[in-house]
LUMVOTOR-189420 format. One record per residue (C-alpha): x, y, z. Coordinates in Angstrom, 2 decimals. Layout:
BEGIN
<<X; Y; Z>>
...
//
This chain:
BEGIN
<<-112.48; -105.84; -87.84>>
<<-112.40; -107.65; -84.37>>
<<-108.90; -107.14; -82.41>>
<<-109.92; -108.31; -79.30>>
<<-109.46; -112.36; -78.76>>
<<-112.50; -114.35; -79.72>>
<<-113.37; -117.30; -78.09>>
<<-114.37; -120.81; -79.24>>
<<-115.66; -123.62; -77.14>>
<<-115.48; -126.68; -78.42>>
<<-117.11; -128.88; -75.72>>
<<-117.64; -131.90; -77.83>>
<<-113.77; -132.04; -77.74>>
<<-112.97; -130.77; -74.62>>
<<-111.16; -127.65; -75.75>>
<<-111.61; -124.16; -75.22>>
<<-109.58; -121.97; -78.05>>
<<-108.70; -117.92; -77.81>>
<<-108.20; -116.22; -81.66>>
<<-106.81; -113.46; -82.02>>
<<-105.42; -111.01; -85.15>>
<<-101.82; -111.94; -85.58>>
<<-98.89; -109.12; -85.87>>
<<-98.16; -109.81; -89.13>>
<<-99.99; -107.20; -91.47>>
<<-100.64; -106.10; -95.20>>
<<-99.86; -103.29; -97.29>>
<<-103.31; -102.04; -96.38>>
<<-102.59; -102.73; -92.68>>
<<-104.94; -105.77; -92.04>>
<<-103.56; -108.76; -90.59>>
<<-102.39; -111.62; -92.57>>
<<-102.55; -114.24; -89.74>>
<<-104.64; -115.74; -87.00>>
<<-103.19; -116.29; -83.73>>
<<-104.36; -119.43; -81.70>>
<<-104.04; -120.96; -77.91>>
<<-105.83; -124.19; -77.26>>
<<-106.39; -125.42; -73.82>>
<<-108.03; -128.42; -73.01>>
<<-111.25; -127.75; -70.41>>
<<-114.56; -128.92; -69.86>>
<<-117.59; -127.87; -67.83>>
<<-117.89; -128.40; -64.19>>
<<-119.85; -126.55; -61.48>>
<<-117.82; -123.57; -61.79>>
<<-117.74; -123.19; -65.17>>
<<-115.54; -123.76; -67.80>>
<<-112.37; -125.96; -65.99>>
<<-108.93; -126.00; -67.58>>
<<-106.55; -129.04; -67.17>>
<<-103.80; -128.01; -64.92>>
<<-105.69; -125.39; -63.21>>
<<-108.07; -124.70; -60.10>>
<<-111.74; -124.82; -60.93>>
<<-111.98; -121.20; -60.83>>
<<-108.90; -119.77; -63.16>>
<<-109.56; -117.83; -66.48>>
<<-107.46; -119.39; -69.60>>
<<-105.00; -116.74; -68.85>>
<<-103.50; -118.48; -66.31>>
<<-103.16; -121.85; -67.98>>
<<-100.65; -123.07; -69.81>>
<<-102.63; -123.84; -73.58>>
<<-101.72; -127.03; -75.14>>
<<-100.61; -125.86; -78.24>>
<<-100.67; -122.55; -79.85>>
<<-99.37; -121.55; -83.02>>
<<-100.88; -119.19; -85.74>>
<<-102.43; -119.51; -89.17>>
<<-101.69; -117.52; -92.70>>
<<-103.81; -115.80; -95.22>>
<<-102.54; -118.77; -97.88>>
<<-103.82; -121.43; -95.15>>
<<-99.88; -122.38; -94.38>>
<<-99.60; -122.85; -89.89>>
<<-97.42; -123.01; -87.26>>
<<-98.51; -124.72; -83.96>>
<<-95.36; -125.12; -80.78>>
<<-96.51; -127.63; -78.11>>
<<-94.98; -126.13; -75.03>>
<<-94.67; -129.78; -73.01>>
<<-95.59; -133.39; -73.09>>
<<-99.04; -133.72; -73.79>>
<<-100.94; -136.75; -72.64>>
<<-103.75; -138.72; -73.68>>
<<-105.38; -141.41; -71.79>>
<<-107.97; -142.56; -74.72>>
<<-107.04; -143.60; -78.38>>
<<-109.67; -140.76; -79.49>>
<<-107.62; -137.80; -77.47>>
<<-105.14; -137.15; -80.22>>
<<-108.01; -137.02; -83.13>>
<<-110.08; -134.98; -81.17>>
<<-106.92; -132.22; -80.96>>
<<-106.41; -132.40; -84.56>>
<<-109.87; -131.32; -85.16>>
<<-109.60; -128.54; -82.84>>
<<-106.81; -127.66; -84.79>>
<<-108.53; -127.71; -88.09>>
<<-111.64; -125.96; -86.38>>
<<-108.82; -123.24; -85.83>>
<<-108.23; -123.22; -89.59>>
<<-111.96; -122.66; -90.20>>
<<-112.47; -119.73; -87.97>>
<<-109.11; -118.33; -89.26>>
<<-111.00; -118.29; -92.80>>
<<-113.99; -116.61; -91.04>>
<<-111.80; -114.28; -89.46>>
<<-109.72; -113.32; -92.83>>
<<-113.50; -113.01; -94.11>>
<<-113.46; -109.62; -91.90>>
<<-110.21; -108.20; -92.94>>
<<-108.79; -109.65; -96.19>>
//
């Protein structure tokens, strides 16, 4: 079983997305949830750029746009911190499927230790 955060890059979408194991944990001791940041990044000379952030920071030091978890039964929670902007009509549908791509790597990920 992987503990240590996985990351997804979604360039077609502009988002970069950390999973990790969530806290919450079976009888048996595996986790029962997903844990998920996404922060919205593309590529630039320097590498992967977050919004919000010099060119050179690591996703650490960004503020994700949402982040939220995901349950064994496929139930989520997802907090948006702040405002978040668009400036195209496609901006919001290309989050929500960054969002479900979260719920297909959670399935991967409960693949490992359910």
């Amino acid at each position: 079983m992987k503990t240590e955060p996985q990351h997804i890059w979604l360039p077609e979408l502009g988002y970069f997305v950390v999973a990790t194991p969530g806290s919450f944990v079976s009888e048996e001791g595996k986790p029962t949830s997903v844990n998920f940041a996404l922060y919205k990044a593309w590529e630039g000379e320097h590498g992967i750029t977050f919004d919000g952030c010099p060119p050179s920071s690591e996703y650490g030091e960004c503020d994700p746009v949402v982040s939220g978890y995901i349950k064994w039964d496929g139930c989520s929670n997802w907090t948006f911190d702040d405002c978040v902007h668009f400036c195209e009509r496609d901006d919001p549908l290309k989050l929500a499927t960054a969002m479900a791509a979260c719920h297909d790597h959670a399935n991967e990920m409960f693949g490992e230790f359910c």
